[in-house]
C-alpha positions in Angstrom: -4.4 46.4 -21.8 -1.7 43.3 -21.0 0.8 43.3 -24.1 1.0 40.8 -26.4 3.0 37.6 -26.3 5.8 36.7 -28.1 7.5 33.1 -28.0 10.1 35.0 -26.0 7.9 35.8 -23.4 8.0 32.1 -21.9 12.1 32.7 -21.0 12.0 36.3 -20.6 11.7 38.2 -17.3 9.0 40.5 -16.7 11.3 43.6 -17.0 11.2 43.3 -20.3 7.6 44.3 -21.0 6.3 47.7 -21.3 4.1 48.9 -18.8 0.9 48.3 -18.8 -2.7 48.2 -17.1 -3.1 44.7 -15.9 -6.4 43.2 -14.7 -5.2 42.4 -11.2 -3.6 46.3 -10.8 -6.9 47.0 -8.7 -5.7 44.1 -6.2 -2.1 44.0 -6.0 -2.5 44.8 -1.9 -4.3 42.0 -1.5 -2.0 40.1 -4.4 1.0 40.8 -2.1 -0.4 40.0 1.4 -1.4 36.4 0.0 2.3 36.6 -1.6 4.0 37.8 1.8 1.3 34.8 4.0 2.6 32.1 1.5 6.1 33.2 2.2 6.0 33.2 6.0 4.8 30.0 5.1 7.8 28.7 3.7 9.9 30.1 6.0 7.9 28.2 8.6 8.6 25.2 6.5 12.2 25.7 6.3 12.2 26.2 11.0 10.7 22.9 10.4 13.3 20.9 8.4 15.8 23.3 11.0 13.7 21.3 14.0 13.5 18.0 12.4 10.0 18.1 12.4 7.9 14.7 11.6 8.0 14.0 7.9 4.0 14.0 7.6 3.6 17.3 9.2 6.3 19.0 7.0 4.7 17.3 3.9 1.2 19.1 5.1 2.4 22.5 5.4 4.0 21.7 2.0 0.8 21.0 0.1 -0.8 24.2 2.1 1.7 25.9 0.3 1.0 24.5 -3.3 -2.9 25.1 -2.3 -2.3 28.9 -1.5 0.1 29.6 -5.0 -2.4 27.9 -6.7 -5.3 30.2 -5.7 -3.0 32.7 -5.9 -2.0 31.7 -9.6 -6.5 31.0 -10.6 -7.0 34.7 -9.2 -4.6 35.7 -11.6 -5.9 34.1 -14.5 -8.9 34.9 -13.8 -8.4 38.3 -14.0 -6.2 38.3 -17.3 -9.1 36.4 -18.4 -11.8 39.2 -17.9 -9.2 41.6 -18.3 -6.9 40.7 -20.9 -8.6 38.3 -23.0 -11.9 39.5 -23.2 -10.4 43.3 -24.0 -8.6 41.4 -26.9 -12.1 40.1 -27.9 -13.8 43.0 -27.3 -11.4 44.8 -29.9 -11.1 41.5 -32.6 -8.3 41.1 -35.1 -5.4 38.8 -34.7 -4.6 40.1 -30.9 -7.9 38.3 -30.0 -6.4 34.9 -31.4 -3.2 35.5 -30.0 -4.6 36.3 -26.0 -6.6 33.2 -26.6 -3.7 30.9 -27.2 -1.7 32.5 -24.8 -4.2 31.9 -22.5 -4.7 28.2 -23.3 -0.7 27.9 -22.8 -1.4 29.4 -19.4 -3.7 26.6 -18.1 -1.9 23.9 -19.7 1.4 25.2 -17.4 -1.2 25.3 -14.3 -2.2 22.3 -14.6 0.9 20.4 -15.2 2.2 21.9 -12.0 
C-alpha cells in the first residue's frame, strides 16, 4: 500500500519513504523504457540546439517531450488512483481522506504544468 503523505512529502526526496508496494510496481519495465525514449529524446533536442536547428522544429520535439511525461505522469496517477486511493477507501478511516486530498494536490500540480 503507497504510504501516507505528510506536508513534507512535497520537498522531500523519495529516499525518504519506506518501501512499499506501489500500483505501477507491475510496470516499472515499461515505466523505464518510456522514461529512457523520453530521454533519448532530449538528448536529441540538445544535438539540435548543438546544430542550430530551425527554431520551429526544436520547439516541436519540445512539446513531444511534454506530450510523452505527461502520459508518462496520467499512467501514474492512474495507477495510484486504483491502487493507492481506492486501497485507502477500501480500508476507510482518516487514511482514506488523507489519499484523497493528496490526490487532488496531485492533479492540481499536473495541470498547472
Amino acid at each position: 500500500m503507497c504510504p501516507a503523505a505528510t506536508p513534507a512529502d512535497d520537498i522531500a526526496d523519495d529516499s525518504a519513504r519506506a518501501p512499499a508496494n506501489h500500483g505501477y510496481t507491475a510496470d516499472k519495465a515499461k515505466l523505464h523504457t518510456r522514461l529512457r525514449r523520453i530521454e533519448g529524446q532530449v538528448r536529441g533536442l540538445q544535438r539540435m540546439i548543438d546544430e542550430d536547428t530551425y527554431c520551429i522544429d526544436v520547439l516541436t520535439q519540445i512539446s513531444a517531450v511534454n506530450s510523452a511525461l505527461q502520459s508518462v505522469a496520467l499512467a501514474m496517477l492512474d495507477d495510484h488512483l486504483h491502487h493507492c486511493v481506492a486501497g485507502a477507501i477500501a480500508n476507510g478511516g482518516e487514511d482514506a481522506a488523507a489519499k484523497i486530498d493528496e490526490a487532488s494536490a496531485a492533479i492540481k500540480r499536473l495541470v498547472r504544468s
